[in-house]
Steps between C-alpha positions, in 0.01 A plus 500: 500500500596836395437904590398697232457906534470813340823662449409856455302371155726183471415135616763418756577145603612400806612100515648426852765309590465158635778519731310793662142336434655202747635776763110597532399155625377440832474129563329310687533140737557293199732732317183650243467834364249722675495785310334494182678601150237763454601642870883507437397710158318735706772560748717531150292804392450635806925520574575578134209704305442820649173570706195559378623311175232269325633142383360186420634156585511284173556154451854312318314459225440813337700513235750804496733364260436753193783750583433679205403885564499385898530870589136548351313238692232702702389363808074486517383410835261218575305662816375185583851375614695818535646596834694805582837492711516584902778621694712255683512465874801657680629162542513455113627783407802477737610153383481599174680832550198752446566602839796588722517336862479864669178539263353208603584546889337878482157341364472185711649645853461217778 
């Protein structure tokens, strides 16, 4: 499953990598994945699309193969499956460097 975007008038794709798909598991007793592919492509949009940015999740099998005039593929939203990105939680952002530690200790004081 893929990310696809608009891209200030240009379909942007986003195809994460499975080394980093893996590093969002959370498993359980018997070693199973918890979290669902369509939750780990969430979390993807929400840490690497700005917010407030509408994307939909599509499947492997769309076929993006025809590179030819790339730069001119449009993106048309489906609104029955389009979400929009969210900010990240202060935890996020600090592992993955959005936020400093002295930022993160100033908004979550004990």
């Amino acid at each position: 499953m893929r990310l696809i975007y608009d891209n200030s008038g240009v379909a942007a794709v986003v195809i994460p990598a499975p080394k980093f798909l893996t590093q969002l598991a959370v498993l359980d007793a018997d070693g199973n994945d918890t979290v669902t592919l369509e939750s780990k492509l969430i979390h993807i949009a929400n840490k690497d699309l700005p917010t407030g940015t509408n994307y939909e999740i599509i499947a492997d099998s769309v076929d993006l193969s025809d590179r030819a005039f790339r730069n001119a593929w449009t993106y048309t939203a489906d609104a029955s499956v389009e979400q929009t990105s969210a900010d990240l939680s202060d935890e996020d952002k600090l592992k993955y460097n959005q936020m400093t530690q002295e930022e993160y200790d100033d908004a979550n004081p004990d």
